[in-house]
C-alpha positions as CSV (number, residue, x, y, z in Angstrom):
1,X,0.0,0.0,0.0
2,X,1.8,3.3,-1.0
3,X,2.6,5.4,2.1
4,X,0.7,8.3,1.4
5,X,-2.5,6.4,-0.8
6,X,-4.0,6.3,-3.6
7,X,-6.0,8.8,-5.5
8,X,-8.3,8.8,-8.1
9,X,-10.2,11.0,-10.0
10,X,-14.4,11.0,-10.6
11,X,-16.1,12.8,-13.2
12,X,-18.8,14.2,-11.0
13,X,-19.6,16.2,-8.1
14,X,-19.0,13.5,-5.3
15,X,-21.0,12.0,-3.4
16,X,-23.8,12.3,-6.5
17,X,-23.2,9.7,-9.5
18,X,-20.9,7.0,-7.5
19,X,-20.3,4.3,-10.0
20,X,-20.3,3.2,-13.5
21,X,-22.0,6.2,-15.4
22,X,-21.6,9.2,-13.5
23,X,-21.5,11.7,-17.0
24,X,-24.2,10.6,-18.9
25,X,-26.5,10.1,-15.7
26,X,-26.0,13.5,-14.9
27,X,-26.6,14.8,-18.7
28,X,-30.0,12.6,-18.4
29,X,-31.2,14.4,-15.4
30,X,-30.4,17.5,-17.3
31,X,-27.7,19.3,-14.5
32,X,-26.8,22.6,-14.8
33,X,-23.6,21.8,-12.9
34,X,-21.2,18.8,-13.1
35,X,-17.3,18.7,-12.0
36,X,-14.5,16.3,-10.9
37,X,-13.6,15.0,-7.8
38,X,-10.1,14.0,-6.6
39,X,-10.6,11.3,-4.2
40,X,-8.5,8.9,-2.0
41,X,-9.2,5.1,-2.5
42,X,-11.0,3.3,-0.3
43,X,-12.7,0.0,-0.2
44,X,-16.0,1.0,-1.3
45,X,-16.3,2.5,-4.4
46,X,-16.0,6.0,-4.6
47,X,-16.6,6.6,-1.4
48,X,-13.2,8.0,-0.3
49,X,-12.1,11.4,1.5
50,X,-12.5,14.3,-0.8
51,X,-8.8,15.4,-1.5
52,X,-9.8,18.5,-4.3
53,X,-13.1,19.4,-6.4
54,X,-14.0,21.2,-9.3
55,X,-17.5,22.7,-11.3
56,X,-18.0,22.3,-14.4
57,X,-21.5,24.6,-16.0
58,X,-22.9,22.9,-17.9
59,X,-25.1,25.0,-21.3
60,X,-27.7,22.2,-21.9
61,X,-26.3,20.9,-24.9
62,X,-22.9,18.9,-24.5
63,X,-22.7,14.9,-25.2
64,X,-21.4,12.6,-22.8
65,X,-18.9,11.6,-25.0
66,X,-17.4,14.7,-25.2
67,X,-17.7,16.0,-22.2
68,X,-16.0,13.0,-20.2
69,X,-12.4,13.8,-21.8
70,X,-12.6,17.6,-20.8
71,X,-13.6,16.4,-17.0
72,X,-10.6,14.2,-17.0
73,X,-8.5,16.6,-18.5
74,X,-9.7,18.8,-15.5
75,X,-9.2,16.8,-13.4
76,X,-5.9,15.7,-14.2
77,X,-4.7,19.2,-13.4
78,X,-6.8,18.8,-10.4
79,X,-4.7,16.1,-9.1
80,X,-1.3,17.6,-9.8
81,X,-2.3,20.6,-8.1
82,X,-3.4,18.4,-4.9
83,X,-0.4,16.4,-5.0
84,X,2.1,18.4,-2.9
85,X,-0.4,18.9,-0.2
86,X,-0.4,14.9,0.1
87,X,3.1,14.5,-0.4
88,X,3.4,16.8,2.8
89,X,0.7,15.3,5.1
90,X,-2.2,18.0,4.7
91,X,-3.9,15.9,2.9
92,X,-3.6,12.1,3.8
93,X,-6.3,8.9,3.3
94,X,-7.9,9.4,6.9
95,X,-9.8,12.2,5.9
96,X,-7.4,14.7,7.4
97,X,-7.7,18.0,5.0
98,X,-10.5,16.1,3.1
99,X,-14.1,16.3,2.5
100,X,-15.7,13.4,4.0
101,X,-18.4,12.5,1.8
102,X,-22.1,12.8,3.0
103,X,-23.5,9.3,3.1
104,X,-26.9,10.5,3.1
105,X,-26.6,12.8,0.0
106,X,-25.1,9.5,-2.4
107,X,-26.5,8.7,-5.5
108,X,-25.2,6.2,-8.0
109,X,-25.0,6.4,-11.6
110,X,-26.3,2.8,-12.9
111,X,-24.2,1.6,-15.8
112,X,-26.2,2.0,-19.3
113,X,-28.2,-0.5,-21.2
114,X,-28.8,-0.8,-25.1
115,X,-32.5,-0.8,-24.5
116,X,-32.4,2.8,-22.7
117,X,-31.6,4.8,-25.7
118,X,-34.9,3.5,-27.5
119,X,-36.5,7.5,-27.8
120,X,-40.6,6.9,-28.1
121,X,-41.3,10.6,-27.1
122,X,-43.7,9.7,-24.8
123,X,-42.2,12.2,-22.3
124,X,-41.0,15.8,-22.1
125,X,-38.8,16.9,-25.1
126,X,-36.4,18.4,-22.7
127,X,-36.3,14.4,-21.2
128,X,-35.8,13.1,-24.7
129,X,-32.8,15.8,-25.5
130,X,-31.4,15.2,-22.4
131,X,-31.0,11.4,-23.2
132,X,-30.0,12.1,-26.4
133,X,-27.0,14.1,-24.8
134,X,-26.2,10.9,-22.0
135,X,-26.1,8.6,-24.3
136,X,-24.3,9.9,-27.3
137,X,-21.5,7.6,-28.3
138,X,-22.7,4.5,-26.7
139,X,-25.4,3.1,-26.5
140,X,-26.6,5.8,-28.8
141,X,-30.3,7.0,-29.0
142,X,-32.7,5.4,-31.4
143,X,-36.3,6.4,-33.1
144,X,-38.5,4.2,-35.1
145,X,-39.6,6.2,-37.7
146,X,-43.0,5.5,-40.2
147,X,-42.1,6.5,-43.7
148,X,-45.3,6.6,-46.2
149,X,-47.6,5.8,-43.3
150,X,-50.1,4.0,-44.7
151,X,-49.9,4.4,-47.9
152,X,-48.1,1.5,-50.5
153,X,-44.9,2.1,-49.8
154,X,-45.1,1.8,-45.9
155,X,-41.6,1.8,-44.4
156,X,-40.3,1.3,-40.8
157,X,-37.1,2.8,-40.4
158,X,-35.0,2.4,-37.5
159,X,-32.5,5.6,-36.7
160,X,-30.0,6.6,-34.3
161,X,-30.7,10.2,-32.8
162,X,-27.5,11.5,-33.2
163,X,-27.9,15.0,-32.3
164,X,-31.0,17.2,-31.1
165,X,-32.1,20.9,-29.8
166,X,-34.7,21.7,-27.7
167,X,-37.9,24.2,-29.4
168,X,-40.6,23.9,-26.8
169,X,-40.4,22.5,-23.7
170,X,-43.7,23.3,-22.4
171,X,-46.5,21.1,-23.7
172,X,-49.9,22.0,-25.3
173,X,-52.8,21.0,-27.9
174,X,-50.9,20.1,-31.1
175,X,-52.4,18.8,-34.4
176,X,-50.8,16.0,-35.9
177,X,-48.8,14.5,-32.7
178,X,-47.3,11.6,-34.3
179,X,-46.3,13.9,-37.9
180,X,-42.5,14.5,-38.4
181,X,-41.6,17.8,-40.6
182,X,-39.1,19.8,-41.1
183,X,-38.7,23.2,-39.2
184,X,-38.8,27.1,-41.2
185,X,-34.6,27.0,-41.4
186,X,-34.9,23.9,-43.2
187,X,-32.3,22.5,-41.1
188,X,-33.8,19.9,-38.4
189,X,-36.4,17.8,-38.0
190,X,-39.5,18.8,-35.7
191,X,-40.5,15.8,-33.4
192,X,-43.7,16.4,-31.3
193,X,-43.7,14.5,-28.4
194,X,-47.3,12.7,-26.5
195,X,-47.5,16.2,-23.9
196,X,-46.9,18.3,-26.9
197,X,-43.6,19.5,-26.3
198,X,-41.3,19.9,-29.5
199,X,-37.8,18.5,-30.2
200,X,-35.7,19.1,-33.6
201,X,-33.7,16.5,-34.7
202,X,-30.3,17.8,-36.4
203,X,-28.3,14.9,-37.4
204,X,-29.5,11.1,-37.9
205,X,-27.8,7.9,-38.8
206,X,-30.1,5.5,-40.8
207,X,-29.4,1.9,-40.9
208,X,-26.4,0.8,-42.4
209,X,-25.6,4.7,-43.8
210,X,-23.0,7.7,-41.9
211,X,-24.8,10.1,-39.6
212,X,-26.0,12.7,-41.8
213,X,-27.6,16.2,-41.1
214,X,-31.4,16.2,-41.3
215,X,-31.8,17.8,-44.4
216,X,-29.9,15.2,-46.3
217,X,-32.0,12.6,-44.4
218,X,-35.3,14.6,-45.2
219,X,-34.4,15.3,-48.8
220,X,-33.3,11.6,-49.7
221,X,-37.0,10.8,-48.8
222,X,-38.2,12.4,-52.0
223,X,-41.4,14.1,-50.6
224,X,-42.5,10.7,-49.2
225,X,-44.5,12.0,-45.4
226,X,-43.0,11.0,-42.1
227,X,-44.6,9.7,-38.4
228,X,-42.9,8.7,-35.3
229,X,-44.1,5.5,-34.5
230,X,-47.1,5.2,-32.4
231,X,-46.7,3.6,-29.0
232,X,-49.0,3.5,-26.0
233,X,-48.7,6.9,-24.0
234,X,-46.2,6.6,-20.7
235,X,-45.1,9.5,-18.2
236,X,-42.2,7.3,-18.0
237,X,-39.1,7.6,-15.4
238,X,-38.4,11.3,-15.6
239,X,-35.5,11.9,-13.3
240,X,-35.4,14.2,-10.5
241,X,-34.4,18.2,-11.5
242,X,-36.5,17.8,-15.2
């Protein structure tokens, strides 16, 4: 055991988002802040005395994927900054110039599943953005998409969701829930979600095909209409701070 511990560093604001997927849990709940936390080692995992921490703001539109390398890069410098004060005592494994984490203010970030990134828009565009965001990278975010809805042609289409921006998060009466069009700029997609809430879609990835911006995507349909696939209406697991 080294004489003077072993640190670590944590890509949130400890104790929140102990574990697996502490970035893209905190992207899904849609935090305005996130940060790194230097941390000595201890048996349970991430659980250790606080040695240095930094915030991050977040602007409500970075992916997990790449904000994870600018936390670590932060807290790289973090850690070399803290180093002399453990190298002279002030700072040692026992806690001693430490934060001792709060055990009743710990939450975990559960490791991501492939079936979480299905988007069905049954919730809050803000929630669907927000997912879009955590799980950028892997698993990705995927829509099932109607193409020619009921007409000859029908087509389901499975996407990835590759990048999104928000244009109304409060819901309302909308006509046409389930349509998909393209916006005034001509450069995103409008989804309307179940509460009427509005998301645009800016770059897709269709089967087997590079991501692509939406206009590509829309124009390569050839004036064929577009739905979001209809699925039974869920509040869903919104969590907390949406």
């Amino acid at each position: 055991i080294p004489d003077c511990g072993t640190l670590n560093i944590h890509p949130s604001l400890l104790p929140k988002y102990r574990g697996a997927s502490p970035v893209p849990r905190s992207l899904e709940t849609g935090d305005k802040v996130t940060g790194v936390s230097v941390l000595f080692t201890v048996l349970e995992m991430d659980a250790g005395p606080i040695a240095a921490q930094e915030e991050y703001e977040l602007n409500g539109n970075e992916k997990a994927d790449e904000l994870l390398p600018i936390l670590f890069e932060r807290g790289s410098r973090l850690l070399v900054d803290t180093l002399p004060a453990v190298w002279s005592g002030d700072k040692t494994q026992d806690g001693t110039g430490c934060v001792l984490q709060d055990e009743e203010a710990v939450t975990h970030a559960a490791k991501m599943s492939k079936e979480e990134g299905e988007l069905w828009f049954t919730e809050n565009a803000k929630y669907m953005h927000n997912k879009v965001r955590a799980f950028a990278g892997w698993p990705g975010t995927t829509a099932e998409l109607i193409i020619d809805p009921r007409g000859e042609a029908e087509e389901k289409m499975k996407v990835k969701v590759v990048t999104t921006r928000m244009l109304r998060e409060e819901g309302g009466a909308v006509l046409g829930v389930h349509e998909v069009r393209m916006n005034k700029k001509g450069d995103a997609m409008v989804v309307t979600c179940d509460d009427g809430s509005q998301l645009e879609v800016l770059q897709v990835q269709p089967p087997n095909k590079r991501a692509m911006d939406a206009k590509s995507f829309w124009n390569g349909l050839k004036g064929r209409r577009v739905e979001r696939a209809r699925v039974p209406w869920s509040p869903g697991e919104v969590p907390a701070g949406q």
